[in-house]
N, C-alpha and C positions, 0 to 999 in steps of 0.2 A: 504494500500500500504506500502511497504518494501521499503528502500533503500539504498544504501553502496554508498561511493565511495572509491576509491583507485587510486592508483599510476600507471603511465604504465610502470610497470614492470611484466613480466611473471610471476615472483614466487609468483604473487598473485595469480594465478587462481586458486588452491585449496582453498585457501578463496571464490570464486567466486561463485565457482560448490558448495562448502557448504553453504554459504549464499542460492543460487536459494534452493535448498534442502530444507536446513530450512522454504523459507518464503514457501514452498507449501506443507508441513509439518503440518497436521491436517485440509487438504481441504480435497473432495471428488473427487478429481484428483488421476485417478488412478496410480500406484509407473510406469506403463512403459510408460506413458505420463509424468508425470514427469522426468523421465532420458532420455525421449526426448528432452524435453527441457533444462535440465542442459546441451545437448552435444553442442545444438545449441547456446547458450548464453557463453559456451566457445567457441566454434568460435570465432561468433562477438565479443567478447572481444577483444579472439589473433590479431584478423583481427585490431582493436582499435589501439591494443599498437604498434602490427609492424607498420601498414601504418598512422596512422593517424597523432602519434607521433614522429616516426623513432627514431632516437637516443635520443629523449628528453624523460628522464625516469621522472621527472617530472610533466608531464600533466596527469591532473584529469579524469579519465572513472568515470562516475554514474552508476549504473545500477539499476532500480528501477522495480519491481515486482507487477502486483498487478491482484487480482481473481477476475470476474467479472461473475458473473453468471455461462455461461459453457461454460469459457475461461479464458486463460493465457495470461495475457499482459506485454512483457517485454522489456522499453525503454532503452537505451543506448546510453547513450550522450559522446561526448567529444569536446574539443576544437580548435583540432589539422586538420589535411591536409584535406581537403573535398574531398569525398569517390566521384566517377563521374559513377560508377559500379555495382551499385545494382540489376538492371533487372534479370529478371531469367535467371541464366547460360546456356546453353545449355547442350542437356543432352551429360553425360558422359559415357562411360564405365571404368567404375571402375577398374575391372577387369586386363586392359588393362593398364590402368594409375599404379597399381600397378606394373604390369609385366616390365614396361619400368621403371621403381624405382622411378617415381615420386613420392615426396613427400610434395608438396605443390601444392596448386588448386583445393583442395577437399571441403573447408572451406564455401564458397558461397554455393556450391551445394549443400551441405551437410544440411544446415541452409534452400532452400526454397524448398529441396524435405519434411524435417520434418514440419516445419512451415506454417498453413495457411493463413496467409498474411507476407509480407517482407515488412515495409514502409519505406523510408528514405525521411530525411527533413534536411533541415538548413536554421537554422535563428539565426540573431544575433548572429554571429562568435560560433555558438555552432553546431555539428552535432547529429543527432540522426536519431538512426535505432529502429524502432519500430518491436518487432515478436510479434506474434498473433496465440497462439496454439485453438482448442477450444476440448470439450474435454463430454465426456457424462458421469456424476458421476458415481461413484464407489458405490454401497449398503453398509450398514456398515458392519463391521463385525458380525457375531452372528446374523445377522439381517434377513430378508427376502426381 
């Protein structure tokens, strides 16, 4: 298992999206499950620092990476406002949300149409949202 923390401030999420990168980085996780779940673990990040912490740039996000057979497990904890919202969003059109120039509310939906489980927990003044990709290896290269 991998794991960073950081500040909740946005300009970290390029740290974020390269950290997840890196820790899945010589698995047998194929590269477009992988930038599945970089896109999804930035969400829940952004989701973190906007709501959890609001203006307190401050408060500690973890996010902790770890491969477990044939799957991707990635916890994300912080300390900040307890999230009451997790359930699966209903579905959306996109499409539609675009057209009307929405640009925020993609972020949940976006995280449990990629992700095969969504969990969130809090205990001990800490929140954590657990994703759960699973994922069928990739052959090696040159390989058969």
């Amino acid at each position: 298992m991998r794991a960073l923390e950081i500040p909740s401030e946005t300009r970290h999420l390029a740290y974020v999206r390269s950290f997840v990168t890196d820790a899945l980085r010589g698995t047998p996780i194929p590269q477009s499950v992988v930038n599945q779940v970089v896109l999804a673990v930035d969400e829940a990040v952004s989701n973190a620092i906007e709501h959890a912490y609001g203006e307190d740039r401050d408060g500690p996000i973890t996010i902790e990476v770890a491969v477990e057979r044939a799957e991707v497990r990635v916890t994300i904890t912080d300390r900040g406002v307890r999230f009451e919202g997790v359930a699966t969003p209903p579905e959306l059109d996109i499409e539609q949300h675009v057209r009307l120039g929405r640009r925020k509310g993609l972020g949940l939906f976006l995280i449990h149409k990629i992700m095969d489980e969504v969990r969130y927990a809090t205990e001990g003044g800490r929140n954590a949202l657990t994703l759960v990709k699973r994922f069928k290896e990739e052959a090696p290269e040159g390989g058969a």
